[in-house]
N, CA and C atoms as an extended XYZ file, in Angstrom:
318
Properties=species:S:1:pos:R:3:atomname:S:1:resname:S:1:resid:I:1 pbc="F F F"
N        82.176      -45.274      -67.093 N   UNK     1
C        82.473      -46.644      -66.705 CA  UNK     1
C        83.800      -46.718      -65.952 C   UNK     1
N        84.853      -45.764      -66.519 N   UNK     2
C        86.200      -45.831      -65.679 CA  UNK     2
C        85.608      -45.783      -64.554 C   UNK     2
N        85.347      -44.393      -64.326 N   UNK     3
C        85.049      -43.768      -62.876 CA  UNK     3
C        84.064      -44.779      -61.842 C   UNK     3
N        83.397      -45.320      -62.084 N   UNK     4
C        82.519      -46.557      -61.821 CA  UNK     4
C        83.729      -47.675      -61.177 C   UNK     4
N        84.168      -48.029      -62.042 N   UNK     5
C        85.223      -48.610      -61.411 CA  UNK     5
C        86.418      -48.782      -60.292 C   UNK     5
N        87.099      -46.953      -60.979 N   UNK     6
C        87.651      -46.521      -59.992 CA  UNK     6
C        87.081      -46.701      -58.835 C   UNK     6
N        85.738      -45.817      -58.207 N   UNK     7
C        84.995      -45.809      -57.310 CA  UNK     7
C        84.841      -47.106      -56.802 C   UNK     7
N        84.712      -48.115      -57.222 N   UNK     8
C        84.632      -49.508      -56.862 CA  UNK     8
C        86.046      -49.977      -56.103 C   UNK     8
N        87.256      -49.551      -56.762 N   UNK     9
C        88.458      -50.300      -56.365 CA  UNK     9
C        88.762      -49.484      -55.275 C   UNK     9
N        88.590      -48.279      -55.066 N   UNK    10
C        89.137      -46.940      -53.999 CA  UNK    10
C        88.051      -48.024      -52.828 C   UNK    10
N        86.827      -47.836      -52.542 N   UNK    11
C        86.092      -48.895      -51.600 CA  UNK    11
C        86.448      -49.640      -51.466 C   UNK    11
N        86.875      -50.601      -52.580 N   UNK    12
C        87.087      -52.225      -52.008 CA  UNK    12
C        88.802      -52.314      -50.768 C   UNK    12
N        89.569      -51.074      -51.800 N   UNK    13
C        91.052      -50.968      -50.779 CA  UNK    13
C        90.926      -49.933      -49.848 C   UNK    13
N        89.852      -49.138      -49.303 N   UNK    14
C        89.385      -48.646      -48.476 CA  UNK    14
C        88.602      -49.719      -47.183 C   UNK    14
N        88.174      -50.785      -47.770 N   UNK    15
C        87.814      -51.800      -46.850 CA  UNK    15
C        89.091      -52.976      -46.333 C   UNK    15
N        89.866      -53.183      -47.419 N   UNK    16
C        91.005      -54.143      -46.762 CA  UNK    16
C        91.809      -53.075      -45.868 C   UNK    16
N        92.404      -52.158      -46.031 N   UNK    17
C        93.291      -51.510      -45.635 CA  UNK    17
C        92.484      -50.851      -44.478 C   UNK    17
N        91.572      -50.766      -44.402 N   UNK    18
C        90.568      -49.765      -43.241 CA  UNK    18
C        90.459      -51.146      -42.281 C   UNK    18
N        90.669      -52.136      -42.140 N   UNK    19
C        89.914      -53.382      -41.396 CA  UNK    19
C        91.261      -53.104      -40.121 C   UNK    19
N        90.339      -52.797      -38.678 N   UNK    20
C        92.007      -53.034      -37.412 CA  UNK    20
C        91.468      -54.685      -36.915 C   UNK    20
N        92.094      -54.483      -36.148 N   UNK    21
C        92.473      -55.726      -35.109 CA  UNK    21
C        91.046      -55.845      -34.545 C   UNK    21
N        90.449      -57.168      -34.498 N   UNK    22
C        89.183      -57.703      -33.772 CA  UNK    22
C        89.704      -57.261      -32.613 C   UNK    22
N        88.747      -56.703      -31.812 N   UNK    23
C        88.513      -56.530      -30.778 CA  UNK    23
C        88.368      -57.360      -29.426 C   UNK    23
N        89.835      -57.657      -29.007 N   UNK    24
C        89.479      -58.965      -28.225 CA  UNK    24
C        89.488      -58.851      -26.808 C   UNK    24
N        88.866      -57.690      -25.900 N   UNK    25
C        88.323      -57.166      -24.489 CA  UNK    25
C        87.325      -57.514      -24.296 C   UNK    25
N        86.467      -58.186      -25.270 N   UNK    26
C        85.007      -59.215      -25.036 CA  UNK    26
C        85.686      -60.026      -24.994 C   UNK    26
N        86.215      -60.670      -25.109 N   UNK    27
C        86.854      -62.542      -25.060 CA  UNK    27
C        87.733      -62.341      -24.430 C   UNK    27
N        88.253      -61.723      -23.528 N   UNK    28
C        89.247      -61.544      -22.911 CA  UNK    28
C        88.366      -61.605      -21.328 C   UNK    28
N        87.157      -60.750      -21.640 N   UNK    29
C        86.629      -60.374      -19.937 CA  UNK    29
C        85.490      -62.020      -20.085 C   UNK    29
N        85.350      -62.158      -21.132 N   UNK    30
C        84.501      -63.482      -21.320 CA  UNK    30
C        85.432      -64.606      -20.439 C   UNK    30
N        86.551      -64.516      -20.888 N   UNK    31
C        87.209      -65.657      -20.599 CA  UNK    31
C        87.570      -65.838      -18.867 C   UNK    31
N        87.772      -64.204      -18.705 N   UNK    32
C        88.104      -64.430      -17.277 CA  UNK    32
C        86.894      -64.610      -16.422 C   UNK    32
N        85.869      -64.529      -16.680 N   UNK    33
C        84.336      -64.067      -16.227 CA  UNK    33
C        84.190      -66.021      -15.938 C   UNK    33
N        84.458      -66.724      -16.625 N   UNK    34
C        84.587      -68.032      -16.940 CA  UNK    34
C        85.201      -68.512      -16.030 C   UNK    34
N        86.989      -68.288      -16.179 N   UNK    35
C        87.838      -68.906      -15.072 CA  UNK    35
C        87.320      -68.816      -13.532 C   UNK    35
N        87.118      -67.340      -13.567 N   UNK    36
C        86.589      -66.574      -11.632 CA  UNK    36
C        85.722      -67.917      -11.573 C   UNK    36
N        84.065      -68.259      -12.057 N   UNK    37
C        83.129      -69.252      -12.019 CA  UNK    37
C        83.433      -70.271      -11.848 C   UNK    37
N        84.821      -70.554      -12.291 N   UNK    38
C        85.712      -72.287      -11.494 CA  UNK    38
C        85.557      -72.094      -10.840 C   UNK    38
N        86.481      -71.496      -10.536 N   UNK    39
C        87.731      -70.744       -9.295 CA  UNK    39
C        86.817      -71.125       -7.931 C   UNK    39
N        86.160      -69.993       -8.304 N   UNK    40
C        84.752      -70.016       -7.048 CA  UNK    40
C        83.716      -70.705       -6.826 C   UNK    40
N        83.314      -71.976       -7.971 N   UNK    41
C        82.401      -72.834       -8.239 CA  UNK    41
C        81.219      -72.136       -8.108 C   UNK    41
N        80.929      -71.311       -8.622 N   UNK    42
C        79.752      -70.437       -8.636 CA  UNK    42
C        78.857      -70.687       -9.817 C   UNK    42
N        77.567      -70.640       -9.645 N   UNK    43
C        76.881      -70.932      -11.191 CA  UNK    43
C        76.665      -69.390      -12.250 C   UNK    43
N        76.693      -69.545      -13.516 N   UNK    44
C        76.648      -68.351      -13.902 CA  UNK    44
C        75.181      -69.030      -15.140 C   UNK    44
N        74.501      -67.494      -15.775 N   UNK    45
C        73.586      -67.021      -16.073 CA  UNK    45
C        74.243      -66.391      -17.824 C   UNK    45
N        74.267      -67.459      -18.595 N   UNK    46
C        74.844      -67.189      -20.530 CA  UNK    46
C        73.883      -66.911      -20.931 C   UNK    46
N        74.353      -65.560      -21.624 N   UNK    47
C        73.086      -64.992      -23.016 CA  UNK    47
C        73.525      -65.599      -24.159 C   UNK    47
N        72.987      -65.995      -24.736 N   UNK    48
C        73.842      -66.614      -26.040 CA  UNK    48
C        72.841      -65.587      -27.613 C   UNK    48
N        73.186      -65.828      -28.338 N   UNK    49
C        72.214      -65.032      -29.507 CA  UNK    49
C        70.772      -64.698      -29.224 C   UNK    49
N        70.566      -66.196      -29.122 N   UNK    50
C        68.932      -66.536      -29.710 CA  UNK    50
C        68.220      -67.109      -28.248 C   UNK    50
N        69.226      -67.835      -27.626 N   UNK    51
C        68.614      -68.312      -26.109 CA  UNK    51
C        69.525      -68.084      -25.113 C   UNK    51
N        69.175      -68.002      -23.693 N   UNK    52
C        69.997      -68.495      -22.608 CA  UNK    52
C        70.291      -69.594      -21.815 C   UNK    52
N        71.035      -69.824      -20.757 N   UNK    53
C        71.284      -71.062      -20.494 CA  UNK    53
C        71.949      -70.593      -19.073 C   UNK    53
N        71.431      -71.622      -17.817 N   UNK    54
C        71.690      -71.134      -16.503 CA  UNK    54
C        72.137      -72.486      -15.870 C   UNK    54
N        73.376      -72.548      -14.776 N   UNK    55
C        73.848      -73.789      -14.828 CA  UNK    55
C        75.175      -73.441      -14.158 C   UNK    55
N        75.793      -74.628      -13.641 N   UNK    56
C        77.144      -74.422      -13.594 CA  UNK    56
C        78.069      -75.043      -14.419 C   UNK    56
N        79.448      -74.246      -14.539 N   UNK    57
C        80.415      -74.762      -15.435 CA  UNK    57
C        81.061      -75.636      -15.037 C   UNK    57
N        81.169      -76.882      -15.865 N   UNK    58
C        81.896      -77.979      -15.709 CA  UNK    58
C        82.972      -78.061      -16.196 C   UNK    58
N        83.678      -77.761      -17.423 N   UNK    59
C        84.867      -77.476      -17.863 CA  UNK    59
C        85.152      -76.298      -18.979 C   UNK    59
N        85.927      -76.157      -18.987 N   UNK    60
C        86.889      -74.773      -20.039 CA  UNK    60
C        87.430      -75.287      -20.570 C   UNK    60
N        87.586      -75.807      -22.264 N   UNK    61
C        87.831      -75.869      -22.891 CA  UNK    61
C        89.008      -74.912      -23.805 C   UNK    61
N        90.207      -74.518      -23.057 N   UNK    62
C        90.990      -73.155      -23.709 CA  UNK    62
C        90.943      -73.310      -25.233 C   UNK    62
N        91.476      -74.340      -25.614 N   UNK    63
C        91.809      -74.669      -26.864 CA  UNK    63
C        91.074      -74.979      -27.757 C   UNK    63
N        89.616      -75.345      -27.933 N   UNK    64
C        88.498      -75.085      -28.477 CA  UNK    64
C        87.853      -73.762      -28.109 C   UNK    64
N        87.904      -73.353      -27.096 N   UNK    65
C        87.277      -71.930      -26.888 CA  UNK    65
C        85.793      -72.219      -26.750 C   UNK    65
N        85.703      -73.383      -26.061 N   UNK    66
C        84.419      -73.912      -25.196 CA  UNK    66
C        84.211      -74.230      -23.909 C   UNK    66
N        83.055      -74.023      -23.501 N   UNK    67
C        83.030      -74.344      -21.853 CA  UNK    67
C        81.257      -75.767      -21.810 C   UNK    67
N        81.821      -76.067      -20.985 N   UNK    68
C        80.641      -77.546      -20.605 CA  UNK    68
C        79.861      -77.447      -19.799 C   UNK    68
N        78.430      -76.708      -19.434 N   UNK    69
C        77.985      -76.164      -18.331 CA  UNK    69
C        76.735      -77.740      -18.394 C   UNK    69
N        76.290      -77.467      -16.886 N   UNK    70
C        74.832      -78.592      -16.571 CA  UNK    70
C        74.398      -77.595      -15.809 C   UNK    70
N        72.626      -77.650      -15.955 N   UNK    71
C        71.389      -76.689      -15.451 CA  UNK    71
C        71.695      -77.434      -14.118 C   UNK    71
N        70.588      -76.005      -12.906 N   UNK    72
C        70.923      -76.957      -11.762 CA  UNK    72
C        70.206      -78.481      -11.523 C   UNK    72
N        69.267      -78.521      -12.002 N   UNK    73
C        68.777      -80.230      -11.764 CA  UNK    73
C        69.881      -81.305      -12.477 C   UNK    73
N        70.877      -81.053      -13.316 N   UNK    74
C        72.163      -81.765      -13.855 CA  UNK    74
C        71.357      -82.979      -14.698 C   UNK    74
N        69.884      -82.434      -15.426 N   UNK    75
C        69.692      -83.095      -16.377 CA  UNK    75
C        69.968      -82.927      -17.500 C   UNK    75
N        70.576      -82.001      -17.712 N   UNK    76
C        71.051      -81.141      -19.180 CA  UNK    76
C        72.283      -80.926      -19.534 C   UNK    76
N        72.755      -80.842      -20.122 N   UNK    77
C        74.595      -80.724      -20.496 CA  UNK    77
C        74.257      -79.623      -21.887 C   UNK    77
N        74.537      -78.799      -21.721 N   UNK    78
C        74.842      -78.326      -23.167 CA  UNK    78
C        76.652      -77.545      -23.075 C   UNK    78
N        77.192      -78.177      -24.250 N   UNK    79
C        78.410      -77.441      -25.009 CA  UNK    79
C        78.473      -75.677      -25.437 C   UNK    79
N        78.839      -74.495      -24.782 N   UNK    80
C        78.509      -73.392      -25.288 CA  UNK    80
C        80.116      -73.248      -26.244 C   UNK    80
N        79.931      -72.513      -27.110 N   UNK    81
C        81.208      -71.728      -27.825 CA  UNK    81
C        81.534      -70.550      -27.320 C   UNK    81
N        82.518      -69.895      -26.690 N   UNK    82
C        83.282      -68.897      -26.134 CA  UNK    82
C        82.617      -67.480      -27.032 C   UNK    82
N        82.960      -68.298      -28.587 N   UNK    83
C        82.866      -66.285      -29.168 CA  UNK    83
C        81.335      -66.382      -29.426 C   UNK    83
N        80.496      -67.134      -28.866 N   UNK    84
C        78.877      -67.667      -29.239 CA  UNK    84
C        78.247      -66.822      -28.324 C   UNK    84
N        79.029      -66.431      -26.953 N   UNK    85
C        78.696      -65.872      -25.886 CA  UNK    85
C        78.449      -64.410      -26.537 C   UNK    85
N        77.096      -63.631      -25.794 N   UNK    86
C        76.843      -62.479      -25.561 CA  UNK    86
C        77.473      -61.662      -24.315 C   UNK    86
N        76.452      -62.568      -23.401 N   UNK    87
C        76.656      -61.733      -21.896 CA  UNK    87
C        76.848      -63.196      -21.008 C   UNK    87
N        77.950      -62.913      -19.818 N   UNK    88
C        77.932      -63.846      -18.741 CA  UNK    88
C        77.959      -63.292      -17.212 C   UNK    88
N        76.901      -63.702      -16.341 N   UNK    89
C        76.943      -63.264      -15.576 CA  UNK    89
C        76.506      -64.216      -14.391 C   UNK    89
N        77.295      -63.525      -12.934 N   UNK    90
C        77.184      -64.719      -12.006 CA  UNK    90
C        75.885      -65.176      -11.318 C   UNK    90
N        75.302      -65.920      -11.211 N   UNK    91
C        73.814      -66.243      -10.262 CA  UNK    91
C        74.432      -65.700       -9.031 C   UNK    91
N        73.280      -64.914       -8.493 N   UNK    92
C        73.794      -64.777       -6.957 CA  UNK    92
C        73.579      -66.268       -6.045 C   UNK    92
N        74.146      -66.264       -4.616 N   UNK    93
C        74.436      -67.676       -3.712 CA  UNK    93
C        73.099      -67.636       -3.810 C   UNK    93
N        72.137      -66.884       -3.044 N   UNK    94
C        70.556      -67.267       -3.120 CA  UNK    94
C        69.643      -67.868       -3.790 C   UNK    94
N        69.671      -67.400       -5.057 N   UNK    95
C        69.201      -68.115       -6.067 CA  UNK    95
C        69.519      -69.452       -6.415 C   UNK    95
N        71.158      -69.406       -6.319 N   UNK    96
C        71.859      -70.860       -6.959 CA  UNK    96
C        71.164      -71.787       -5.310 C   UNK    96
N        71.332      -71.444       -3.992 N   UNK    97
C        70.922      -72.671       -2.967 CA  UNK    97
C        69.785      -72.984       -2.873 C   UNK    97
N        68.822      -71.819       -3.508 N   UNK    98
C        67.388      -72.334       -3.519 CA  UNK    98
C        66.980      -73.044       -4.513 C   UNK    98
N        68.164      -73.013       -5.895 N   UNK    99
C        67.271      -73.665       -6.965 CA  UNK    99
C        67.782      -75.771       -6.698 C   UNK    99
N        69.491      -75.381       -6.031 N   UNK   100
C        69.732      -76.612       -5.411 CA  UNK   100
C        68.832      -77.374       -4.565 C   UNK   100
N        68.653      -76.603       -3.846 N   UNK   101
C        67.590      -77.303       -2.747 CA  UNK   101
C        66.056      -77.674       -3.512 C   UNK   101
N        65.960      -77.023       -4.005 N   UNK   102
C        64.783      -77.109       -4.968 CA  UNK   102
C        64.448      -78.512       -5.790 C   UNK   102
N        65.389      -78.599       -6.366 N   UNK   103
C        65.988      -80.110       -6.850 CA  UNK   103
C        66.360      -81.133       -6.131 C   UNK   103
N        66.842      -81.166       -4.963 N   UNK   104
C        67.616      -82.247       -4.511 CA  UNK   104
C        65.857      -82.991       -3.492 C   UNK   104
N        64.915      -81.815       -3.276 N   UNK   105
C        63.358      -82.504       -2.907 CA  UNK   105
C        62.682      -83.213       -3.835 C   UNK   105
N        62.926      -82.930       -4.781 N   UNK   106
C        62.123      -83.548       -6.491 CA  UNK   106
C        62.832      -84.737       -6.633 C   UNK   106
């Protein structure tokens, strides 16, 4: 039963003391991946967990660590969370003027 124990407490301070620094070069390239998409008003292409979401960004939120994107028809608004993000990546111009144009006939 000691040894049981022991073995228990050596793990448990093997896990506090073993824990480094979150890794913050995903939220770091997230974030700038974000700003560039102002910058350039470009639409970008979010993986999120469970779904994606395609659209341009409307605002950055630093201090919540949220951004405000609308699909291109700008019937949709959804709120994403920064550390919610998987993958972000830019729509190329082609895609984004055809899906504009696409919409602005409808």
């Amino acid at each position: 039963m000691k040894d049981l124990f022991k073995h228990i407490q050596q793990k448990f301070q093997g896990f506090l003391n073993g824990r480094e620094e979150p890794d913050h070069s995903k939220a770091d390239s997230l974030t700038s991946a974000i700003k560039e998409a102002l910058l350039k008003k470009t639409a970008v292409h979010i993986i999120l967990s469970d779904t994606s979401f395609t659209g341009d960004i409307i605002k950055f939120d630093t201090d919540r660590q949220q951004i405000i994107v609308k699909n291109f028809a700008k019937n949709v608004t959804r709120i994403i969370r920064v550390p919610d993000i998987q993958k972000i990546s830019f729509v190329p111009s082609t895609v984004q003027t055809a899906q504009k144009n696409r919409f602005k006939k409808e």
